[in-house]
Phi, psi and omega in degrees: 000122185292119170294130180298099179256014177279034190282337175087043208228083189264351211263136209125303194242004169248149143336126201270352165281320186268326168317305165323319162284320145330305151349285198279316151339310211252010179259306192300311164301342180289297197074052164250081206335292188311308191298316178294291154343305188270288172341322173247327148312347162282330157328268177358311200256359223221329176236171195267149187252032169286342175285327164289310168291349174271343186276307158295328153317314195267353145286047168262294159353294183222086070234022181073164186300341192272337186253000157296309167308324187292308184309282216299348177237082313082272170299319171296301169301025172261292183256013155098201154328129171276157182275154150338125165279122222237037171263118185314347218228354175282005189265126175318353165289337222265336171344256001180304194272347192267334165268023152262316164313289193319327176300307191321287192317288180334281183328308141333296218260323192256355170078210173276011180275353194307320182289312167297311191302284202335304179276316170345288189284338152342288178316313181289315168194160192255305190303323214279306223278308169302317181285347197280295204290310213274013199225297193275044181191273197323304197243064190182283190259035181236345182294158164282156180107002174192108177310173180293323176297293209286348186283325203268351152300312172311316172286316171347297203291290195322310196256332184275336160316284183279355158083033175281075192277346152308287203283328181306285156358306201262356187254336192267344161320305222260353182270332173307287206312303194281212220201036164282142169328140161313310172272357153304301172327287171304277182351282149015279186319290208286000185287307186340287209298333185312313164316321168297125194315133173336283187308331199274009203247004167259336173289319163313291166323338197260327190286321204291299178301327190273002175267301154349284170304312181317322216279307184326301182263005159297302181347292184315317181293330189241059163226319183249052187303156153290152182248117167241000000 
């Protein structure tokens, strides 16, 4: 039986740092100023804040540059000065390696589906496909200074805010896939969902539980392979 993690009970089951992060994610996707706002001053006083400069960053990805730029000149009139980009890979010699991060990391995250996503978005546009890996997982969620779990809660929060039930899916996998708890995920989910249009948040739960039973009965299959 797939154990229930849907109590809808997020306070708790997160670490107090990525709950924090969590937070500001699903305030940045919301594009909810005041909220972001209160969000990183509380960051300020509570997380190392390269973990803040990573966070923000990597919503440039799914919500674009203007409410990445609004946080990040925010967050500097906070924090001072910005820190040393402090990724080895960040240097223009470095392209080569980085699109090799990226795969690496996409793959990680989507499992056996890595081959199918890969062509899908080929299909739809190629130039997207170069850009998903060598830009969004190379030189953006592959960087150091904010883990991989914590990076893949954080979108969590990000896509149940817009209600993005694709990518939401393939993020709550993929967050399973680097080994974060089921309930660090729900915890995740439901920070989200506080953000999320009404009507969309018993379906996203429903998206949620059916990603569980799936985990559930690969488990299973594979403690009880069948014998033919």
């Amino acid at each position: 039986m797939t154990p229930d993690y849907t109590d809808r009970s997020a306070e708790g089951r997160l670490p107090d740092d990525a709950a924090c992060l969590v937070r500001l994610s699903a305030a940045l996707a919301a594009g909810a100023d005041e909220a972001v706002g209160a969000q990183l001053r509380h960051a300020a006083q509570a997380l190392d804040p390269v973990q803040v400069d990573e966070a923000v960053l990597q919503s440039c990805l799914f919500l674009g540059f203007p409410a990445a730029l609004e946080a990040a000149a925010e967050w500097r009139s906070l924090r001072g000065e910005p820190p040393d980009d402090a990724d080895p890979l960040s240097s223009p010699d470095r392209e080569a390696q980085r699109r090799v991060r990226g795969e690496r990391l996409c793959r990680e995250i989507y499992g056996s589906a890595y081959d199918m996503l890969r062509g899908n978005v080929a299909d739809a546009s190629p130039a997207l496909d170069r850009l998903m890996v060598e830009v969004g997982y190379g030189s953006v969620l592959g960087r150091p200074g904010l883990d991989p779990i914590r990076r893949e809660l954080c979108l969590v929060a990000v896509l149940a805010v817009q209600g993005r039930d694709r990518q939401l899916h393939s993020h709550l996998r993929g967050a399973l896939r680097l080994g974060a708890p089921p309930k660090w995920v729900n915890a995740a989910l439901e920070l989200g969902l506080e953000r999320a249009p009404g009507p969309a948040r018993d379906r996203l739960r429903r998206l949620w539980e059916g990603v569980q039973e799936r985990r559930g009965m690969a488990a299973d299959e594979e403690r009880n392979p069948d014998v033919h």
